[in-house]
MIMI-147904 format. One line per field, with one value per residue (C-alpha): z, x, y; residue in one letter; residue number from 1. Coordinates in nm, 3 decimals, padded with zeros to 5 digits. Each point is the difference from the previous one (the first is absolute). Layout:
<recs>
w (Z; ...)
u (X; ...)
v (Y; ...)
r (A; ...)
k (NUM; ...)
</recs>
This chain:
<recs>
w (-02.130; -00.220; -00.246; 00.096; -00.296; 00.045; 00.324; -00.145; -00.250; 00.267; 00.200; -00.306; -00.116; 00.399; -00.028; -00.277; 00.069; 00.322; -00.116; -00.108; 00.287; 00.232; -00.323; 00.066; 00.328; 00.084; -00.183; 00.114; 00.395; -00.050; -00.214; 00.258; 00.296; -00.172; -00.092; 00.291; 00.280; 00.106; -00.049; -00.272; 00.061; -00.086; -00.203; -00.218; -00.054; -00.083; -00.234; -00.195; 00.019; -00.209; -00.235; -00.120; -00.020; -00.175; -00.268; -00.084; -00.055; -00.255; 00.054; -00.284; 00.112; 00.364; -00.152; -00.213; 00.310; 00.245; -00.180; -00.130; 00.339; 00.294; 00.262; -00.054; -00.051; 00.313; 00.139; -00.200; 00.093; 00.374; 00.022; -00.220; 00.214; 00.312; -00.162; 00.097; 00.381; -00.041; -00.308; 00.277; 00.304; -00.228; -00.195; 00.298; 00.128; -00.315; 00.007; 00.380; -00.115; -00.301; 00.231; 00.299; -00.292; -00.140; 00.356; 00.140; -00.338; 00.084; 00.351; 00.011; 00.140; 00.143; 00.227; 00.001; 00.307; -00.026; 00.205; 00.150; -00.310; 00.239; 00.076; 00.338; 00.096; 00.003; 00.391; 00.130; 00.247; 00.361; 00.163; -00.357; -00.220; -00.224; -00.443; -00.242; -00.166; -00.284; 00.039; 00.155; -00.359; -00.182; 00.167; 00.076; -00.218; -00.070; -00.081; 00.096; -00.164; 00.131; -00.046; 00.224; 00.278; 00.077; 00.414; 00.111; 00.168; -00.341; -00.167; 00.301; -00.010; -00.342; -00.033; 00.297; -00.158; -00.342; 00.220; 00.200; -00.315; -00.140; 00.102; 00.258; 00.225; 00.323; 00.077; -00.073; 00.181; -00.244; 00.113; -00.208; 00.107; -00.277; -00.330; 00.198; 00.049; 00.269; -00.002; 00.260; -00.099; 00.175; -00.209; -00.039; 00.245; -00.206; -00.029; 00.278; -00.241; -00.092; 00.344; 00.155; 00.112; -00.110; 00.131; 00.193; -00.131; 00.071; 00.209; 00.047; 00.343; 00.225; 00.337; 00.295; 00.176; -00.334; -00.133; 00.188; 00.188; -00.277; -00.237; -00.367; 00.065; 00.283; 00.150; 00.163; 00.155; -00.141; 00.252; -00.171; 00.194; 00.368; -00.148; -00.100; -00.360; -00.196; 00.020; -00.281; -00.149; -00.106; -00.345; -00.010; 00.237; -00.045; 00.221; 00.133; -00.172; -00.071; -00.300; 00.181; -00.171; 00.194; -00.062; -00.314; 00.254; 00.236; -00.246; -00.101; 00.407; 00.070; -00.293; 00.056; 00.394; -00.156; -00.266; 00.284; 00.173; 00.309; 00.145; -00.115; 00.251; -00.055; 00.272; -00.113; 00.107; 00.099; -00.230; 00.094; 00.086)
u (00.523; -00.137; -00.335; -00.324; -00.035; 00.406; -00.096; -00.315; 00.241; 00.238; -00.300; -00.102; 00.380; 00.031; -00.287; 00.054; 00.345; -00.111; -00.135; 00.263; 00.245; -00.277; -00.006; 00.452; -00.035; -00.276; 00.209; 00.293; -00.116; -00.144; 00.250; 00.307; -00.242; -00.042; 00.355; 00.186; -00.269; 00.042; -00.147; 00.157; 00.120; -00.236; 00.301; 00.017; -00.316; -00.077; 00.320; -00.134; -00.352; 00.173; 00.160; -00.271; -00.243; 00.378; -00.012; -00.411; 00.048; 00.251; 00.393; -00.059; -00.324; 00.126; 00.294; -00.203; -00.239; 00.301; 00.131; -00.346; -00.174; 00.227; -00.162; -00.331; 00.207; 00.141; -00.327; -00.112; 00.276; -00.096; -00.360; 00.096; 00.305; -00.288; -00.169; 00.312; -00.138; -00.331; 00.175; 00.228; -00.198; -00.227; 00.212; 00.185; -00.281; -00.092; 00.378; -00.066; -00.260; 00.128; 00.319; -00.208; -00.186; 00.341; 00.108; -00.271; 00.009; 00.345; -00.104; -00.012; -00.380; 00.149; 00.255; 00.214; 00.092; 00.272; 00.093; 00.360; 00.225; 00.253; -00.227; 00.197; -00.138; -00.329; 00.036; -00.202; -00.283; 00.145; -00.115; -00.188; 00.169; 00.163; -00.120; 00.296; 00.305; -00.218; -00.276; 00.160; 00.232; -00.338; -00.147; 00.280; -00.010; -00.368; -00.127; -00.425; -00.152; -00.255; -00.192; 00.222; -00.186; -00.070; -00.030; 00.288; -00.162; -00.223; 00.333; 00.153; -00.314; -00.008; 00.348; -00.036; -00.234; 00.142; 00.314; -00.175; -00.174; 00.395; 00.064; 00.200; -00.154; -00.186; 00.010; 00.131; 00.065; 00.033; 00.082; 00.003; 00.160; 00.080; 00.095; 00.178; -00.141; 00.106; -00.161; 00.002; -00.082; -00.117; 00.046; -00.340; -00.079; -00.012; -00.294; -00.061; -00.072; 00.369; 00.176; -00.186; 00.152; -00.128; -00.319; -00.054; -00.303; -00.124; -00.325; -00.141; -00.192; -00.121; 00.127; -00.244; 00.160; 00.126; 00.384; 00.149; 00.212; 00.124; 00.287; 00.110; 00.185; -00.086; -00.011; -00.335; -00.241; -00.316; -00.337; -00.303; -00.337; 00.176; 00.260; 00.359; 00.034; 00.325; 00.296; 00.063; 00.159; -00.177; 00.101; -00.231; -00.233; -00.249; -00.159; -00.247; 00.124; 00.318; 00.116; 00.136; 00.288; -00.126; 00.002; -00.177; -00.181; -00.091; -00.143; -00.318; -00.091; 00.080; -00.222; -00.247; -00.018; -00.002; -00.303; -00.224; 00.105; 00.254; 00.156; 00.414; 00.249; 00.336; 00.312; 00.363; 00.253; 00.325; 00.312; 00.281; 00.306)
v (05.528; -00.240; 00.071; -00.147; -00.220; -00.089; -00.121; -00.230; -00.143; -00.074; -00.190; -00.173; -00.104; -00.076; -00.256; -00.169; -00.053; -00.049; -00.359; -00.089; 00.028; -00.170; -00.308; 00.001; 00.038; -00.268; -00.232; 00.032; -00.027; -00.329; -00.162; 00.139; -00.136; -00.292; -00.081; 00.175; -00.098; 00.410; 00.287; 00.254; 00.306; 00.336; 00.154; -00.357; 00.005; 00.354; -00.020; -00.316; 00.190; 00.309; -00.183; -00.220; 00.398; 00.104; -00.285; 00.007; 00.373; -00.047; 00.171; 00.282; 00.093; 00.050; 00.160; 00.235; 00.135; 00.020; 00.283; 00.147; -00.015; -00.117; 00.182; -00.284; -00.281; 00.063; 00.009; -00.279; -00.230; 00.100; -00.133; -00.292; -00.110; 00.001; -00.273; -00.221; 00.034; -00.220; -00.184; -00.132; -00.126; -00.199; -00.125; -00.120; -00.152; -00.193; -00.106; -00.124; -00.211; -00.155; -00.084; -00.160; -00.235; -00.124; -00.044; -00.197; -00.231; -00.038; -00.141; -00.371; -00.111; -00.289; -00.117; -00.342; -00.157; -00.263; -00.284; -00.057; -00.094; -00.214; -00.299; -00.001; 00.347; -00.208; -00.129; -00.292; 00.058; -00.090; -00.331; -00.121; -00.234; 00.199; 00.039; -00.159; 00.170; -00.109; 00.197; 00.299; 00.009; -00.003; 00.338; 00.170; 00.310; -00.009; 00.305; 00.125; 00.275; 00.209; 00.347; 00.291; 00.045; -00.326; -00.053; -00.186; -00.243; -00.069; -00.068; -00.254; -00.178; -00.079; -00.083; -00.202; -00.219; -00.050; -00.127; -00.247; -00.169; -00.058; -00.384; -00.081; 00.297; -00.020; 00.343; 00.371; 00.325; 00.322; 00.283; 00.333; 00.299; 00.299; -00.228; -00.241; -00.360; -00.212; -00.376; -00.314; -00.332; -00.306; -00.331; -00.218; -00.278; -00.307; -00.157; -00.263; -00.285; 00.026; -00.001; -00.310; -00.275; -00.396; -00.078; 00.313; 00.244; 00.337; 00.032; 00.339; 00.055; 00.332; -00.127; 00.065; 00.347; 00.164; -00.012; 00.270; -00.216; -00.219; 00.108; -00.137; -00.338; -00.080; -00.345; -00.003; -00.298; -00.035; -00.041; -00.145; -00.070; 00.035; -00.248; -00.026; -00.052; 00.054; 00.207; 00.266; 00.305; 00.324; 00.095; 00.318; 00.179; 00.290; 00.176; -00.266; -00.322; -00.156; -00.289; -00.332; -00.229; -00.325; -00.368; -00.120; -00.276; 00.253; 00.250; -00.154; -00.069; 00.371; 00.112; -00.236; 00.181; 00.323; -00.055; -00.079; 00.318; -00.143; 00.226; -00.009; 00.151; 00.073; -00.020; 00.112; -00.197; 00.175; -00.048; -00.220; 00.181)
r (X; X; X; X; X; X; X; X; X; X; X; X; X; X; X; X; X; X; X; X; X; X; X; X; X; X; X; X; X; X; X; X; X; X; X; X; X; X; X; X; X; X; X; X; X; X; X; X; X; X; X; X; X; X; X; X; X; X; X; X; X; X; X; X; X; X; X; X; X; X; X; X; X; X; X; X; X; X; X; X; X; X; X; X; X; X; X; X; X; X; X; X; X; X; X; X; X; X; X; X; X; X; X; X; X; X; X; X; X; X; X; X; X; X; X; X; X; X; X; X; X; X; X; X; X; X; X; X; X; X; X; X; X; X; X; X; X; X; X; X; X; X; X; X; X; X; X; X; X; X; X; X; X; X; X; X; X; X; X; X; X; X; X; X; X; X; X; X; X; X; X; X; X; X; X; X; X; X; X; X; X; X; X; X; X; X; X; X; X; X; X; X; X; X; X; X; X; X; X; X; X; X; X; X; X; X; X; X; X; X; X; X; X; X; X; X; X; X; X; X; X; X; X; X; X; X; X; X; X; X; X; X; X; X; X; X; X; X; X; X; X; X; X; X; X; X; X; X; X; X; X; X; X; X; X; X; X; X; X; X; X; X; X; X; X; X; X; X; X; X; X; X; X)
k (1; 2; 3; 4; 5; 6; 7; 8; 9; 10; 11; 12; 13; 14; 15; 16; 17; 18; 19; 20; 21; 22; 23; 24; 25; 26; 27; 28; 29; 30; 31; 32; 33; 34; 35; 36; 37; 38; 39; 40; 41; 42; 43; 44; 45; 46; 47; 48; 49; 50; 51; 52; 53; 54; 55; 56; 57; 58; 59; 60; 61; 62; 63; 64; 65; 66; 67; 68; 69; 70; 71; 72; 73; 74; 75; 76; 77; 78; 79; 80; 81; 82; 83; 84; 85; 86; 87; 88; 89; 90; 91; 92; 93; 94; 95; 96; 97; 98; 99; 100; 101; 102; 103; 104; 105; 106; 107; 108; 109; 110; 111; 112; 113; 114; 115; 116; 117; 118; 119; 120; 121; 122; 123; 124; 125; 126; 127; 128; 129; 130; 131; 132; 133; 134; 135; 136; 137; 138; 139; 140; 141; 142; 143; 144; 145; 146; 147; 148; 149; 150; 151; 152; 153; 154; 155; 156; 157; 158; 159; 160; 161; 162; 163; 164; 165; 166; 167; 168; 169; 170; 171; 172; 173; 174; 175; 176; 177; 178; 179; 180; 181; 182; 183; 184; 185; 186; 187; 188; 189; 190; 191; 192; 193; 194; 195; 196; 197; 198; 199; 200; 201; 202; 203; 204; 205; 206; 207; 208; 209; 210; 211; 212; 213; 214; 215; 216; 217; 218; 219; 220; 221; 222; 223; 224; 225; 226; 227; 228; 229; 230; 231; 232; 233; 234; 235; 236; 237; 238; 239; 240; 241; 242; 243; 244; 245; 246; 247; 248; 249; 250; 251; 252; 253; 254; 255; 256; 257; 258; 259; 260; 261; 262; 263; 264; 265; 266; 267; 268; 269; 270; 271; 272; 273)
</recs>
């Protein structure tokens, strides 16, 4: 049975020792969390825990009470080594920590979405005229940036637009799905000055009855004031109005009708087989 003031100096060697298994310990949870991205082992850590108490003590000192008193270093060593318990989950959980920061710095913020490479994975938007080698060589490959967690349909809208201000684009379809980008272009109309004929002009009217009826290059005859006027092709139409390649010597008549508000009716004539 041990003495009563054996068994104080036991509690007293225990503590201070004590520290310094929960200082080895502590340490060596994080850093194994940290570095191994797992949880150590409770014999690992109460080991390194030991060791550390083992070396502050000093070898000749532990040597000397082992064989003067080795009934309290037993004891000692006993409450010390149950330091190691606490030492270990927070250590472990300061290890968790410092791995989740160096982690989520890892993490890139944003994502890059890149357009086909092959400019003839870039298809052409059926029934439009289609965009030129030219310009689908200049995009392909192009790569957008943007912060993760952008909506997808935030990201096709934007690179939609930044395609149709390239030249030589009318229109484009993007559509995103995971990192892959797949894109359809429609070449740009050219401007109407540059595909008239001699001494034919564009004339720009809102025929009476709307433009439903009408289609793009159409041959159509042209009604001013209850009257026949001219015969002429629709280049354009909107919703209400339509732009008319007519006769330069008919032009200023039919503008003249429509400046003083006459009504201007349209009436498609059928193609020639």
């Amino acid at each position: 049975m041990i003495e009563p003031y054996k068994l104080a100096w036991s509690l007293v060697f225990g503590i201070s020792r004590g520290l310094y298994v929960f200082a080895g310990s502590f340490i060596a949870a994080a850093l194994y969390r940290y570095v191994a991205e797992e949880r150590i082992t409770m014999t690992t850590a109460m080991f390194v825990g030991l060791i550390t108490a083992g070396f502050a003590s000093g070898p000749q000192k532990l040597a000397a009470l082992a064989i003067s008193q080795p009934n309290v270093e037993v004891l000692s060593w006993t409450i010390a080594a149950l330091f190691a318990i606490p030492a270990r989950t927070y250590g472990d959980a300061l290890g968790k920590r410092l791995l989740e920061a160096r982690l989520s710095s890892m993490k890139p913020t944003t994502k890059v979405y890149r357009l086909p490479e092959d400019p003839d994975n870039i298809e052409d938007v059926p029934g439009e005229p289609p965009a030129p080698r030219e310009v689908k060589k200049r995009i392909a490959g192009r790569e957008y940036e943007f912060p993760r967690g952008t909506p997808r349909e935030d990201v096709e809208r934007v690179i939609k637009r930044d395609l149709e201000e390239e030249g030589g684009v009318g229109r484009a379809v993007v559509r995103v799905d995971g990192d892959e980008v797949r894109v359809k272009l429609a070449g740009a109309k050219p401007p109407v000055s540059h595909t008239l004929p001699p001494d034919r002009v564009a004339v720009s009217v809102e025929p009476k009855g709307g433009s439903a009826h009408i289609g793009e290059g159409d041959k159509v005859i042209v009604y001013a004031d209850g009257r026949r006027l001219c015969e002429a092709e629709v280049w354009k139409r909107s919703k209400s109005g339509v732009v008319l390649v007519v006769d330069r010597e008919h032009a200023d008549e039919l503008m003249r009708l429509v400046t003083k508000g006459k009504d201007v009716s349209l009436v498609v004539e059928p193609t020639e087989e």
